[in-house]
N, C-alpha and C positions, 0 to 999 in steps of 0.2 A: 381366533383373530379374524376381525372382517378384512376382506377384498378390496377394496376400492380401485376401480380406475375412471380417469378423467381422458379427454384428448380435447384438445384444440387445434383447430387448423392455423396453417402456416400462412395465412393471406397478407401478413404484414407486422411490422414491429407492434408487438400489442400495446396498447392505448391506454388510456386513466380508465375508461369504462372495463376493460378487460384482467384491469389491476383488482379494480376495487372489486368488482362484478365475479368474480373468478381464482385469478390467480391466489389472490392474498388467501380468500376461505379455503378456497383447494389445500394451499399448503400447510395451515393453519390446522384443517381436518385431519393431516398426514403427520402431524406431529404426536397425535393421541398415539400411546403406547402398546393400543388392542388392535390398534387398523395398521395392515400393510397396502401400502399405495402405490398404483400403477401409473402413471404421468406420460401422456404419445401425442408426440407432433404427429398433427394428421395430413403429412405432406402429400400422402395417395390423393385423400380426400381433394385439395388444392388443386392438383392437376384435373379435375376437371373443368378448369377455366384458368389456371396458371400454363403458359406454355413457352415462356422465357425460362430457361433453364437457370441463367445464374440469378435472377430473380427468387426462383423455386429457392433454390440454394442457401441464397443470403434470407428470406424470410423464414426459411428453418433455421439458420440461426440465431435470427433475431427473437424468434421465440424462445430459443433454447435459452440465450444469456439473459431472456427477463426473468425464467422462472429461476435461474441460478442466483441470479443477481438479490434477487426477492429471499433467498435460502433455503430451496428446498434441497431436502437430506438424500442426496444421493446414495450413500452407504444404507441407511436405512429404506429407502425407498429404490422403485425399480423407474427410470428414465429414460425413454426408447426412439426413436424414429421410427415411426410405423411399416415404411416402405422398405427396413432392413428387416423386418421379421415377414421373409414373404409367403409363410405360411398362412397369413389372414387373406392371401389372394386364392389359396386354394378352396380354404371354409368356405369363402365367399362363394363360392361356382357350388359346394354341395347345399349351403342355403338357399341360393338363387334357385334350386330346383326346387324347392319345397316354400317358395312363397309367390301366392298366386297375383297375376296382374293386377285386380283391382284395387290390392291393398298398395302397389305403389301406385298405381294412376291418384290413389287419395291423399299421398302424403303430400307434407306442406311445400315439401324440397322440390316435387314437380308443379303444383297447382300453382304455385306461387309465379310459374313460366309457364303455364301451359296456354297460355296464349301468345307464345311467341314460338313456336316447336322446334321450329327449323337452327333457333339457337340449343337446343335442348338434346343434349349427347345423352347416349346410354351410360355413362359412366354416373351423370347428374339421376337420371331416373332410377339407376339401381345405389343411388344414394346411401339409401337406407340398411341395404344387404351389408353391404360394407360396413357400417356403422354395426350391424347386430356382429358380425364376425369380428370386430375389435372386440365387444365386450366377451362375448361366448368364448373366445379363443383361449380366452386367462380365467376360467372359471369365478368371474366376478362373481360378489354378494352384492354391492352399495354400486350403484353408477348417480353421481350427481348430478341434476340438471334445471337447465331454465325449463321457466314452461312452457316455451317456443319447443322444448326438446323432448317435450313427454311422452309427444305424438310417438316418433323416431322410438323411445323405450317401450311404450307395448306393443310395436311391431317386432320389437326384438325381441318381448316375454311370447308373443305370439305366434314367431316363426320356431320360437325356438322348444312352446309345446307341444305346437304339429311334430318336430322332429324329434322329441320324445317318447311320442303316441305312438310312431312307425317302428323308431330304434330306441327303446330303454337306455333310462339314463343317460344320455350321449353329452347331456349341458344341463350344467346347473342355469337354473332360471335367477337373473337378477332381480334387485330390487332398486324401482327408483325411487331418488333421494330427489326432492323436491325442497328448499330452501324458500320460505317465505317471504324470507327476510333479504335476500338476496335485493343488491341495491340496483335501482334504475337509473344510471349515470347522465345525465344531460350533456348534449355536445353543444358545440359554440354556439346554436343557433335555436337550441332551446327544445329542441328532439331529442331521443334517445341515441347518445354516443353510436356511431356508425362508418363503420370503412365509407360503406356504400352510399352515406349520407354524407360523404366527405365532410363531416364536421368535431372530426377527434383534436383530443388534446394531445398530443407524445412526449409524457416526461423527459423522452429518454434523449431531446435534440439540444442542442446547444443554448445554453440562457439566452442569445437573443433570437433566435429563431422560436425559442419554449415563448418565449415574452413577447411577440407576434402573435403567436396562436394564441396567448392569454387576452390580448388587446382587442381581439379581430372578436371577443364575443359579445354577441347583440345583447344590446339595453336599449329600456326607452330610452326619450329626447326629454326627460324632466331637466332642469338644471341644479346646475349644483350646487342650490341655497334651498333647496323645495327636500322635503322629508320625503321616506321612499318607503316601499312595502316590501320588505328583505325576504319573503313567501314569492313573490311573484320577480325576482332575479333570478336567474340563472347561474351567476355571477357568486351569489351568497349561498346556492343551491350546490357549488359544487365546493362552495368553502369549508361547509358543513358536513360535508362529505367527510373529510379528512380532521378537520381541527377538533381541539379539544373544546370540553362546554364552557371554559371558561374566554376564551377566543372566540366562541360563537357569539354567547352573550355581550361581550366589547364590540365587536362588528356590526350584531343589528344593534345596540344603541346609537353608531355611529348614523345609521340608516335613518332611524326612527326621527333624531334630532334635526337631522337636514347638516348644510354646509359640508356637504361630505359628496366628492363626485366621486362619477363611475370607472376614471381612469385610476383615481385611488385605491376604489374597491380590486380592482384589476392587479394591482399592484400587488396589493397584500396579497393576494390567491398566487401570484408569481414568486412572493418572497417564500409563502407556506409552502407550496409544493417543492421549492428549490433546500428548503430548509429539513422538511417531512422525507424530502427522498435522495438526502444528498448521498449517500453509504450506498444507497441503491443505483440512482444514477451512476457512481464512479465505479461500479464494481460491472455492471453493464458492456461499460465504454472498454474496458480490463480485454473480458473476455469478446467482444468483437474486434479487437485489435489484433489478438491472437486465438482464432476459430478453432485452432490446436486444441485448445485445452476441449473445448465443448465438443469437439468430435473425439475425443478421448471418452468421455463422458457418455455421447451416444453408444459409444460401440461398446460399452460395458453394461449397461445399460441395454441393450438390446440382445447379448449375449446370457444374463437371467430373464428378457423375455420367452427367448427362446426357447429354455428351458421349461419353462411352461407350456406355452404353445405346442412344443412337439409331445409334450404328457397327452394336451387334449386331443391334439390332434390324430395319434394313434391310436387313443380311445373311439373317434366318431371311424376312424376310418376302418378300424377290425368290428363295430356294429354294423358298419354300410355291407361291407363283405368283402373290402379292397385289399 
């Protein structure tokens, strides 16, 4: 049986890009009957620029009741809060000694700031360490990722042959999983879906606030008798996303003929989404009404992390000589 673990930071209610992009495949992969799946809010990770505590708090569980809400198999799968297995903070200091400056001075998670330093915490530049000590800690085989993230996995196959080299067998070496297919979600303004680009969509808000965000997304100034090019919307791009080919097919006809505006268009992406996720949205709203059940969940869930975690972890620590 392969390994798999996944983590996602807690930076906020995750979004249609984070749906389609991640969660849905994640779960999807976790349901194969060969793979056992690991699933961690990376609320550590978070705190390197979250410093509102009940912020922290509520964005951990907002992540938690999407991936529940969505159905991932808790009984079959293990479900954690990362910052409760605080075993990954100890790997992390024996990793940190075994990976040299210039491989983080090169990762994307510093250079991408490193013209601003003085905002740039040690916790952001040993970004990475942390990230290899999630996966190491549970004797991963499969770790998923974009290919924003690939960097971040051969510094973790990397750090984690050096510490092989020194101490035999201490970590299994993963393998990363690379998804081609993996979708590039567009947010309202025609980018790739982004916190940071403040231009997401949130199934998960109320019809008319969800039907705002739907309206607020940029189209040309064609009118509404002129034929349109259903390729170059954004609109039709993220319709596509989700509908079926026979939905998609009716939609660009509707494009292609003209007499058809864009608040229409808008419309239907509002009825689809509210239709595609209504089971999902209500089950969401369930479990953040009562955080009970999903801290229930973590703590079970984090108590077979554990059990892993302390396997590996007395393994690296009677090779180090502790």
């Amino acid at each position: 049986m392969a390994r798999i673990l996944t983590g996602i930071q807690s930076t906020g209610t995750p979004h249609l890009g984070n749906l389609l992009g991640a969660i849905i495949p994640a779960i999807n992969m976790s349901e194969d009957e060969n793979n056992e799946s690991l699933f961690f809010i990376a609320d550590l990770h978070s705190f390197t620029t979250i410093r509102d505590k009940d912020l922290l708090r509520k964005n951990t569980y907002a992540t938690a009741a999407a991936w529940l809400a969505f159905g991932f198999d808790t009984k079959k799968n293990i479900f954690y809060r990362q910052s409760d297995v605080t075993q990954v903070c100890e790997l992390s200091w024996y990793l940190n000694c075994f990976t040299p400056f210039p491989m983080l001075a090169n990762a994307h998670s510093f250079k991408d700031k490193s013209d601003r330093l003085a905002s740039v915490n040690s916790g952001l530049f040993t970004y990475p360490v942390l990230m290899a000590a999630d996966i190491l800690l549970y004797d991963a085989d499969i770790v998923p990722v974009g290919k924003d993230q690939v960097q971040h996995l051969e510094i973790t196959r990397d750090i984690a042959g050096g510490f092989n080299h020194t101490y035999k067998d201490s970590f299994v070496i993963p393998s990363t999983k690379v998804d081609e297919k993996v979708m590039i979600v567009p947010g309202i303004d025609g980018q790739k879906m982004s916190k940071s680009y403040n231009n997401v969509i949130d199934i998960f808000l109320s019809d008319k606030k969800l039907r705002k965000q739907i309206m607020s997304i940029t189209t040309d100034s064609l009118d509404i008798s002129d034929p349109k090019d259903p390729n170059q919307c954004t609109v039709f791009k993220l319709y596509s996303l989700i509908a079926d080919e026979t939905q998609i097919k009716n939609l660009k006809t509707k494009y292609i003929s003209g007499g058809y505006g864009y608040g229409q268009v808008k419309q239907e992406l509002f009825d689809l989404i509210c239709a595609k996720f209504k089971v999902e949205r209500e089950k969401f709203n369930f479990y953040m009404k009562d955080t009970t059940i999903i801290e229930k969940e973590l703590i079970i869930g984090a108590e077979k992390a554990r059990e892993i975690a302390n396997n590996v972890l007395t393994r690296v620590r009677k090779n180090i000589g502790y």
